[in-house]
C-alpha positions in Angstrom: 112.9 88.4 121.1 111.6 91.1 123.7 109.9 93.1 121.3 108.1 90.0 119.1 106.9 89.1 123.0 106.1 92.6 123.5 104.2 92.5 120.4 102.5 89.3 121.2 101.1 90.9 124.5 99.5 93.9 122.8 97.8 91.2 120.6 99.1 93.5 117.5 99.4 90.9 115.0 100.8 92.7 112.0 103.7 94.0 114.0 104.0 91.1 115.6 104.5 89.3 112.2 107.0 91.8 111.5 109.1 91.5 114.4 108.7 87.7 114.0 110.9 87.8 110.7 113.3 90.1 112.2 113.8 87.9 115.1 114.5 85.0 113.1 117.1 86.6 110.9 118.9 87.8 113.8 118.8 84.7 115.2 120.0 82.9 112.1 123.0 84.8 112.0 124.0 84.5 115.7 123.6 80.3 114.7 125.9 81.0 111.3 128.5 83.2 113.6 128.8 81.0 116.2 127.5 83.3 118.9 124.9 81.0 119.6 124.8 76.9 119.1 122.6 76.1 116.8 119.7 74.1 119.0 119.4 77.0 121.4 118.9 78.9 118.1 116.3 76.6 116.9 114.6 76.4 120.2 114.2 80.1 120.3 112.6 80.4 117.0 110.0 77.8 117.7 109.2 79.5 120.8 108.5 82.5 119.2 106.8 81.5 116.6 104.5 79.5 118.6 103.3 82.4 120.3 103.0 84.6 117.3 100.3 81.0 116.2 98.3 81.4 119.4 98.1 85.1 118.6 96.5 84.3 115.6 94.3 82.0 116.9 95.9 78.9 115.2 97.0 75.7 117.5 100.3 75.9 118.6 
């Protein structure tokens, strides 16, 4: 999540799309692994990707 943010901030949006799809994986198998409940998982992921939209111009 820190470096999609960190990504977000140096309005890089290529690496930030990157890093998006990373983040989401990792998340995904935290959910499937039970090291993280599933809403919290989904909560994350939306929060991310909303600020990967703004980056892009694109209401969030």
């Amino acid at each position: 999540m820190k470096k999609v943010l960190e990504a977000v901030e140096t309005k890089d949006t290529a690496l930030a799309d990157k890093r998006l799809a990373v983040a989401q994986s990792v998340i995904d198998k935290a959910v499937v692994k039970g090291v993280m409940h599933g809403n919290t998982g989904s909560r994350r992921k939306s929060m991310l990707t909303n600020r990967v939209k703004t980056l892009h111009g694109e209401n969030a």
